[in-house]
DOPAFI-600563 format. One record per residue (C-alpha): residue in three letters; residue number from 1; x, y, z. Coordinates in nm, 3 decimals. Layout:
! residues N
+--------+-----+---------+---------+---------+
: residu : num :      px :      py :      pz :
+--------+-----+---------+---------+---------+
:    ALA : NUM :       X :       Y :       Z :
...
+--------+-----+---------+---------+---------+
END
This chain:
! residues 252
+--------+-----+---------+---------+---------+
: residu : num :      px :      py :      pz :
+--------+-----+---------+---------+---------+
:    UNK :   1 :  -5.543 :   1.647 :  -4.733 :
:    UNK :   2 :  -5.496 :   1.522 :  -4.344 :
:    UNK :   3 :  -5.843 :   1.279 :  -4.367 :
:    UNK :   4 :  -5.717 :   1.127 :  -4.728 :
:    UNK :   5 :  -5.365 :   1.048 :  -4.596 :
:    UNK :   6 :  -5.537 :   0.896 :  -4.257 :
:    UNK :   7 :  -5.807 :   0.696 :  -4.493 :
:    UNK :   8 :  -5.458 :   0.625 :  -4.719 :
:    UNK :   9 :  -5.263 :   0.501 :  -4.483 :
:    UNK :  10 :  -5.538 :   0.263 :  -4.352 :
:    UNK :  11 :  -5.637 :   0.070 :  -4.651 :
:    UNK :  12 :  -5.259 :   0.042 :  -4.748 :
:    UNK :  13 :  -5.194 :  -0.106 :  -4.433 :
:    UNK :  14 :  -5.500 :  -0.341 :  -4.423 :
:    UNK :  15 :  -5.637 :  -0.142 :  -4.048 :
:    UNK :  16 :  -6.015 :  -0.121 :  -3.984 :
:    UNK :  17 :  -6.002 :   0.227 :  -3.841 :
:    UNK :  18 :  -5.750 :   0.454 :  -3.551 :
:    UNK :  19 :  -5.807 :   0.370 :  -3.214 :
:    UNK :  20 :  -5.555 :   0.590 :  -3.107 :
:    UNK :  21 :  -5.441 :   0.514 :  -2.734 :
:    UNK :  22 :  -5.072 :   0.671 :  -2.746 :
:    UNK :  23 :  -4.831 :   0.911 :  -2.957 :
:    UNK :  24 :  -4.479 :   0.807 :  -3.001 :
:    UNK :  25 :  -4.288 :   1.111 :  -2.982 :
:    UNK :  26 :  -3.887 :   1.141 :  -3.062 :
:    UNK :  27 :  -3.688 :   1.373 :  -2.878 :
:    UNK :  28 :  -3.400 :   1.568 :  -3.072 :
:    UNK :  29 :  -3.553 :   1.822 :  -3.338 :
:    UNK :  30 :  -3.925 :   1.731 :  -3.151 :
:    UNK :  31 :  -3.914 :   1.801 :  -2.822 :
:    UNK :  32 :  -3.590 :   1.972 :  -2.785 :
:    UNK :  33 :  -3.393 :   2.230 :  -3.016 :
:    UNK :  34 :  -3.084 :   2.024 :  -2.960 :
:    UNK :  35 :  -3.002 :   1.890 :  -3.331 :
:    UNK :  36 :  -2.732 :   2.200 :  -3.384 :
:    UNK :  37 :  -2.571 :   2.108 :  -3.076 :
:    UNK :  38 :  -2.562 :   1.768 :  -3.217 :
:    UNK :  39 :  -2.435 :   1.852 :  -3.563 :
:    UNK :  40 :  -2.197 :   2.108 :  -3.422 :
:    UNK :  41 :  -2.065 :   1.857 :  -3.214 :
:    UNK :  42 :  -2.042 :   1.527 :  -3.489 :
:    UNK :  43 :  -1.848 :   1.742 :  -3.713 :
:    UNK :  44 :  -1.586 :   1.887 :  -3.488 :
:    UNK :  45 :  -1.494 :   1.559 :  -3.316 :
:    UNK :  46 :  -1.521 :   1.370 :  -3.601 :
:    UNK :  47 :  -1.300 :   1.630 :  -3.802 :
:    UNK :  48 :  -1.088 :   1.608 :  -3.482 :
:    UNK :  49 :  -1.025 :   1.214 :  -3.553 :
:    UNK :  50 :  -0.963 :   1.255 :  -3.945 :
:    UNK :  51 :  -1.317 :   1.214 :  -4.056 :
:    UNK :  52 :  -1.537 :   1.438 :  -4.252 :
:    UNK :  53 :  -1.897 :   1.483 :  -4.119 :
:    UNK :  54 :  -2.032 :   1.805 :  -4.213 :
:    UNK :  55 :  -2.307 :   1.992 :  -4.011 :
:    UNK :  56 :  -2.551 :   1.885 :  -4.281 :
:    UNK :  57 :  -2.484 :   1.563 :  -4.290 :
:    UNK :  58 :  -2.484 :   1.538 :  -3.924 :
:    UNK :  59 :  -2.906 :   1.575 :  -3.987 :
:    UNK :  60 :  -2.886 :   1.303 :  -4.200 :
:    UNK :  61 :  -2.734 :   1.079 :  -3.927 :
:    UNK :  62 :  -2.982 :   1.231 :  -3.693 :
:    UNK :  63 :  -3.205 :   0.888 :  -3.509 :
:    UNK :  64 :  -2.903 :   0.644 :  -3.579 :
:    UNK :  65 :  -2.724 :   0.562 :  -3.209 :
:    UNK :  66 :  -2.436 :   0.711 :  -3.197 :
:    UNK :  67 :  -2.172 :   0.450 :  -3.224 :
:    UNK :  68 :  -2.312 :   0.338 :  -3.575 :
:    UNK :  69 :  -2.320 :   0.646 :  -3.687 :
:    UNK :  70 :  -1.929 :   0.644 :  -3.621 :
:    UNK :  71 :  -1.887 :   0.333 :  -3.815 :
:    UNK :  72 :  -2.106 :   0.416 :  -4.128 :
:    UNK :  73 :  -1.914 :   0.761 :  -4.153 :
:    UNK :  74 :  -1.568 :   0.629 :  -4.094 :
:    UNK :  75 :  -1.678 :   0.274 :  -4.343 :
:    UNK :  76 :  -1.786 :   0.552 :  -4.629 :
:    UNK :  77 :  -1.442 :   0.712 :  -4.617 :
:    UNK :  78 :  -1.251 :   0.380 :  -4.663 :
:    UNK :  79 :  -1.178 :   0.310 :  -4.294 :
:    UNK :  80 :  -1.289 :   0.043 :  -4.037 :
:    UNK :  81 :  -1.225 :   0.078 :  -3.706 :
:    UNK :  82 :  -1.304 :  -0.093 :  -3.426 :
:    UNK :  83 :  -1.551 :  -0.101 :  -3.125 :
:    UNK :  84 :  -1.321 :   0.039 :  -2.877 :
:    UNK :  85 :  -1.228 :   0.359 :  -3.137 :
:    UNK :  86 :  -1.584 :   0.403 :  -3.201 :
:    UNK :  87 :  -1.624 :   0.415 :  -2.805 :
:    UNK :  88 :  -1.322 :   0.707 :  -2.756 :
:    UNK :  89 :  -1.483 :   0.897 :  -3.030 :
:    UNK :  90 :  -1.824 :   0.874 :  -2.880 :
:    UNK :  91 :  -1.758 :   0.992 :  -2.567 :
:    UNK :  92 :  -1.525 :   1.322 :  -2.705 :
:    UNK :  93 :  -1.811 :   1.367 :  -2.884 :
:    UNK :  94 :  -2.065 :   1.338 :  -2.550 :
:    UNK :  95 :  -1.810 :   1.528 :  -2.389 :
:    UNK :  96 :  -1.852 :   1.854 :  -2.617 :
:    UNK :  97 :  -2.187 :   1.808 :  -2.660 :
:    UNK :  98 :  -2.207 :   1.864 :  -2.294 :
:    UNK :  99 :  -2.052 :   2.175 :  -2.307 :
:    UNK : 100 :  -2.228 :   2.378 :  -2.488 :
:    UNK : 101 :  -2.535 :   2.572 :  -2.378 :
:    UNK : 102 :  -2.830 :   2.357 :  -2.225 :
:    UNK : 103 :  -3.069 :   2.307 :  -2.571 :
:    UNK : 104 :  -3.432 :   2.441 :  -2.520 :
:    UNK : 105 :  -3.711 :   2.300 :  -2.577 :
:    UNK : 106 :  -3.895 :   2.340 :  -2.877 :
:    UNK : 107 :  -4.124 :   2.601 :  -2.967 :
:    UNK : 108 :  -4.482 :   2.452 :  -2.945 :
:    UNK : 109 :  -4.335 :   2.094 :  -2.807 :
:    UNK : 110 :  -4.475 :   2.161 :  -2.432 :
:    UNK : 111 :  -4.802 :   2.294 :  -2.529 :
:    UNK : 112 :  -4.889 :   1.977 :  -2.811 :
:    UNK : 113 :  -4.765 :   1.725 :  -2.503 :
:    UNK : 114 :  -5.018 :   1.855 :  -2.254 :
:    UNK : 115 :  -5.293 :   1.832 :  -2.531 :
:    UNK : 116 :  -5.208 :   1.470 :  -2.571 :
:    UNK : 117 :  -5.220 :   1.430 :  -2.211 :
:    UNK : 118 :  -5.565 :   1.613 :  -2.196 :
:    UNK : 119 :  -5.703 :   1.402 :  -2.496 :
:    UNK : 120 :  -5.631 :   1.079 :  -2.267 :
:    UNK : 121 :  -5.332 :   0.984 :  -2.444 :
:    UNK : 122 :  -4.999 :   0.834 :  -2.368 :
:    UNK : 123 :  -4.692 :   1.017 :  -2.434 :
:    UNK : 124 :  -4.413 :   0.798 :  -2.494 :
:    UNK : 125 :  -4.041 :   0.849 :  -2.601 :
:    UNK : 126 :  -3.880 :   0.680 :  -2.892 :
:    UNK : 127 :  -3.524 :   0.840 :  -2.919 :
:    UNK : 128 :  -3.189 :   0.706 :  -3.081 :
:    UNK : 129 :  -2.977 :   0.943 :  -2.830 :
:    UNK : 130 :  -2.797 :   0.800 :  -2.554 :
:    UNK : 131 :  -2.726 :   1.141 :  -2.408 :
:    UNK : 132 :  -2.784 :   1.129 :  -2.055 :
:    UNK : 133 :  -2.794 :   1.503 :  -1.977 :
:    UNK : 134 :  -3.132 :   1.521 :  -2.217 :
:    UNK : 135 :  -3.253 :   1.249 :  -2.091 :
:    UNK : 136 :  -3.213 :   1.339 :  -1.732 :
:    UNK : 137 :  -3.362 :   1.675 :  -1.773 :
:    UNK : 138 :  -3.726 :   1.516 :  -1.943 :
:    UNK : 139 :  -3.875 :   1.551 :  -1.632 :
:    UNK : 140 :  -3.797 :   1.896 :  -1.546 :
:    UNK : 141 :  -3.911 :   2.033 :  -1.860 :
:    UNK : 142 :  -4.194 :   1.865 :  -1.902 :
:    UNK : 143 :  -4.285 :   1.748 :  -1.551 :
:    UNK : 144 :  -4.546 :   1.483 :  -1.523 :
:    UNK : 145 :  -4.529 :   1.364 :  -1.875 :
:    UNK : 146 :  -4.318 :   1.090 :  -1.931 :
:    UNK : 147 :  -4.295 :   0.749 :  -1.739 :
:    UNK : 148 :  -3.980 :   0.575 :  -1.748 :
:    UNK : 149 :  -4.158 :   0.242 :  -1.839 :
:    UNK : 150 :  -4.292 :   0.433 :  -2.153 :
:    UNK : 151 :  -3.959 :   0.564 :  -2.301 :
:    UNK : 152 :  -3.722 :   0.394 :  -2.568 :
:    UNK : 153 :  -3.359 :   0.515 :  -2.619 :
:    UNK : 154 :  -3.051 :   0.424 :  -2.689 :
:    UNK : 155 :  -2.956 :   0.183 :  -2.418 :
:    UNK : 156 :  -3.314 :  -0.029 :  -2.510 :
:    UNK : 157 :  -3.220 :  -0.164 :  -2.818 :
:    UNK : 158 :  -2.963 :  -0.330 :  -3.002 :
:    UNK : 159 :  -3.064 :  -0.200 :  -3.350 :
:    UNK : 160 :  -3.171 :   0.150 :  -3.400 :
:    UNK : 161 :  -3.332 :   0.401 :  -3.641 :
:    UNK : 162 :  -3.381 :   0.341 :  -3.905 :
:    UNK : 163 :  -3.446 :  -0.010 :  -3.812 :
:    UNK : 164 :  -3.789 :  -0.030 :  -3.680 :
:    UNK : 165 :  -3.716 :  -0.200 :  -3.350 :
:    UNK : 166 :  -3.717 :   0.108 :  -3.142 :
:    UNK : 167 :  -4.074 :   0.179 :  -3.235 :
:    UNK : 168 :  -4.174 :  -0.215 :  -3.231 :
:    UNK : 169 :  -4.043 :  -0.201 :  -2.842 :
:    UNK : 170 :  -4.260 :   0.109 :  -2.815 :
:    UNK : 171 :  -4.559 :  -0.055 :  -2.932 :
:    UNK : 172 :  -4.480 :  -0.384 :  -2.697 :
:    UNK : 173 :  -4.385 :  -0.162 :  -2.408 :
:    UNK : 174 :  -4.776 :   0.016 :  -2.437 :
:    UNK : 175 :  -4.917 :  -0.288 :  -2.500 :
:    UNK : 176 :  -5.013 :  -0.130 :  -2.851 :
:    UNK : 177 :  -5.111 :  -0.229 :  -3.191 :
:    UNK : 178 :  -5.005 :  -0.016 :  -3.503 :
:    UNK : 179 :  -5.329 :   0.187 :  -3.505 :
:    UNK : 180 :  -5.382 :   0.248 :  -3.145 :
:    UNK : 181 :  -5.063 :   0.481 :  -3.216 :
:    UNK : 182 :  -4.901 :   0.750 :  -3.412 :
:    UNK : 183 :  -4.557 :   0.910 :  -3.430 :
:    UNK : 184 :  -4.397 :   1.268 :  -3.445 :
:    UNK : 185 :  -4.041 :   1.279 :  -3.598 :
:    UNK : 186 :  -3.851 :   1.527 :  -3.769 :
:    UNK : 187 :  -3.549 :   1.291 :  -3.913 :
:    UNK : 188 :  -3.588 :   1.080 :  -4.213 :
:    UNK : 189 :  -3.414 :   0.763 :  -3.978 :
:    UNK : 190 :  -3.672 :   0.783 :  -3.773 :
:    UNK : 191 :  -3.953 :   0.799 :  -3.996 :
:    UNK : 192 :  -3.847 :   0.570 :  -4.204 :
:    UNK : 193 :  -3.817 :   0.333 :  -3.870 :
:    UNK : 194 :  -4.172 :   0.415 :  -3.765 :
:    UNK : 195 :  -4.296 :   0.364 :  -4.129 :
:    UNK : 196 :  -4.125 :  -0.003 :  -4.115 :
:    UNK : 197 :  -4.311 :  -0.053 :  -3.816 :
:    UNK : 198 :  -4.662 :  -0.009 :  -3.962 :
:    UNK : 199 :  -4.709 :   0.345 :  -3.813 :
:    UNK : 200 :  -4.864 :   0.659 :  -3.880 :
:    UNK : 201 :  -4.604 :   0.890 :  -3.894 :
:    UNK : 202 :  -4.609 :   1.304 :  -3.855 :
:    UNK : 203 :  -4.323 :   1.487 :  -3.962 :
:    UNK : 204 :  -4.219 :   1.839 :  -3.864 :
:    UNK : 205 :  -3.932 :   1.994 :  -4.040 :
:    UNK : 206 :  -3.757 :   2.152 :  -3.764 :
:    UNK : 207 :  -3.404 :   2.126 :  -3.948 :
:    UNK : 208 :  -3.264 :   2.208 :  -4.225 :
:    UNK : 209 :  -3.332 :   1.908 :  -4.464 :
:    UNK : 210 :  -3.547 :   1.974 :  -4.760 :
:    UNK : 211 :  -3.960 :   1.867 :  -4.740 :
:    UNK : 212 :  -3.872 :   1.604 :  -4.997 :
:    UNK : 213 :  -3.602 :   1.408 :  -4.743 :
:    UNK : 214 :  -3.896 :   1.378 :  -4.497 :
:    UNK : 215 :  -4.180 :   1.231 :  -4.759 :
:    UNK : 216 :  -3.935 :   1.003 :  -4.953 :
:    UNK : 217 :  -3.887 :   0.861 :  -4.626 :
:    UNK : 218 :  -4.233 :   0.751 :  -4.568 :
:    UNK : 219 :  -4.369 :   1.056 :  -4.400 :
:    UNK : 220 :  -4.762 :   1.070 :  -4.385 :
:    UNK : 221 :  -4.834 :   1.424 :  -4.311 :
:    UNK : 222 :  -4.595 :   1.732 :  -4.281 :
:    UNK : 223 :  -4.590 :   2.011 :  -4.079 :
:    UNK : 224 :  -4.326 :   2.351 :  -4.113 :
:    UNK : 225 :  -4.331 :   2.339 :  -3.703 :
:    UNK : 226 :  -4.389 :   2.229 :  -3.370 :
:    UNK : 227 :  -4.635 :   2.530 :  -3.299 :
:    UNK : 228 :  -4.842 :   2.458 :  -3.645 :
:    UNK : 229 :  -4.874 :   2.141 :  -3.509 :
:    UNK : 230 :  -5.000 :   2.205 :  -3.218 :
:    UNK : 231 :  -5.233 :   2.478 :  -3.377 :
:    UNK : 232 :  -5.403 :   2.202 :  -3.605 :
:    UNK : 233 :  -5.372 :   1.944 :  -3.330 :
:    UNK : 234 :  -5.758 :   1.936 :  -3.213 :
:    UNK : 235 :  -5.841 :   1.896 :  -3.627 :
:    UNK : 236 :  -5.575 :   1.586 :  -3.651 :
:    UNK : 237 :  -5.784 :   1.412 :  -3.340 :
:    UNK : 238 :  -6.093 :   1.492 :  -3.506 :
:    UNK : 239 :  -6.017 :   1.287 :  -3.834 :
:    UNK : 240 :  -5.814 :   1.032 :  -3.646 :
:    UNK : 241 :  -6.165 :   0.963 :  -3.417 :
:    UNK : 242 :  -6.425 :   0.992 :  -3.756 :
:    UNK : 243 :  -6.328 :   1.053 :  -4.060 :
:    UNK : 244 :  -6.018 :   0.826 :  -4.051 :
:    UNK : 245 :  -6.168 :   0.529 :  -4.032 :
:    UNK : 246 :  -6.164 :   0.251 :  -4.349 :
:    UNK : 247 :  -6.503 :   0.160 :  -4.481 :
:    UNK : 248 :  -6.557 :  -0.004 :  -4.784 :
:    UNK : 249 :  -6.772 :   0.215 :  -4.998 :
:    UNK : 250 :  -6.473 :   0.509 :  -4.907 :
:    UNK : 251 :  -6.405 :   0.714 :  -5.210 :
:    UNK : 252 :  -6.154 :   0.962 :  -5.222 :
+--------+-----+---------+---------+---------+
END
């Protein structure tokens, strides 16, 4: 199944073969176990401010910067409001999510990074959060990993996930092309961003959406878990180095 959807993916997309130099990794639901905090936190302020966002649909919202996510929510329910709203209801939001207990990291998430590293890969961050206090503690959990020159959040780009400019600044910020990379994400935004932007993408469902949200948008591979990922991570760079690559007698 993994070597057909690698050989899948690159005669759809027209690429000779992986050269993979660097993994684009997102940060809530990947790296940290921070999405409930987020949900918890959406639907109370936004509840707070007249709005319905429920803790599921929180995940749904899950990649999208946080001031659009205001304005879609409040724009489905009839209601425009304007930048300076959006901005108080942002930071009550910040504000609580700062509150609550310090989200660790995922299960498996420290063990897969320090593969990469070991495989001669670059880690890079591709986030849609704009919380400072994650961002700020990167380093201490996973000291060493991350360079600031290889991390995209928030504050980087105008338009974020699912619009694939996050991951096209990723790409330009490694110097990459499409195949010299892959992604790990665990919201459909964000896969459906990296997908847009010509990318292998790896889902882990870490949350509670349903397989199906992942794969309808444009997941190439699934995982249950960060640790199953990690377990199966030396077979994935196997198939990515051989039996990936597009030749033209391929049958499969």
């Amino acid at each position: 199944m993994v070597e057909r959807a690698i050989r899948a993916f690159l005669l759809r997309q027209n690429y000779p073969e992986f050269d993979l130099k660097a993994v684009l990794f997102d940060m809530d639901g990947v790296l940290y176990d921070s999405m409930p905090n987020h949900a918890g936190s959406w639907h109370t302020v936004m509840k707070a401010h007249g709005f319905n966002l429920s803790y599921e649909e929180a995940y749904l919202h899950e990649g999208r910067k946080g001031f659009d996510t205001i304005q879609l929510v409040c724009r489905k329910q009839g209601i425009e409001i304007s930048e300076e709203e959006a901005a108080i209801i942002y930071k009550a939001k910040t504000e609580l999510f700062n509150t609550l207990p310090k989200p660790e990291k995922m299960p498996g998430s420290h063990e897969l990074l320090y593969q990469v590293v070991n495989d001669g890969l670059i880690p890079m961050l591709v986030t849609g959060s704009g919380q400072t206090s994650l961002l700020d503690n990167l380093n201490d959990s996973f000291p060493g990993i991350f360079r600031k020159e290889h991390m995209v959040t928030a504050f980087d780009v105008k338009l974020g996930k699912p619009n694939p400019a996050p991951y096209l600044m990723a790409l330009e910020k490694g110097n990459l092309k499409p195949w010299e990379a892959i992604v790990i994400e665990n919201a459909p935004l964000g896969i459906e961003a990296a997908f847009k932007a010509g990318l292998f993408v790896i889902a882990v469902n870490t949350g509670p959406l349903p397989d199906s949200c992942l794969w309808d948008a444009g997941a190439n591979l699934l995982y249950p878990s960060m640790p199953v990922l990690n377990e199966e991570w030396r077979k994935l760079i196997t198939l990515y180095a051989s039996g990936g690559q597009r030749r033209a007698n391929n049958k499969f």
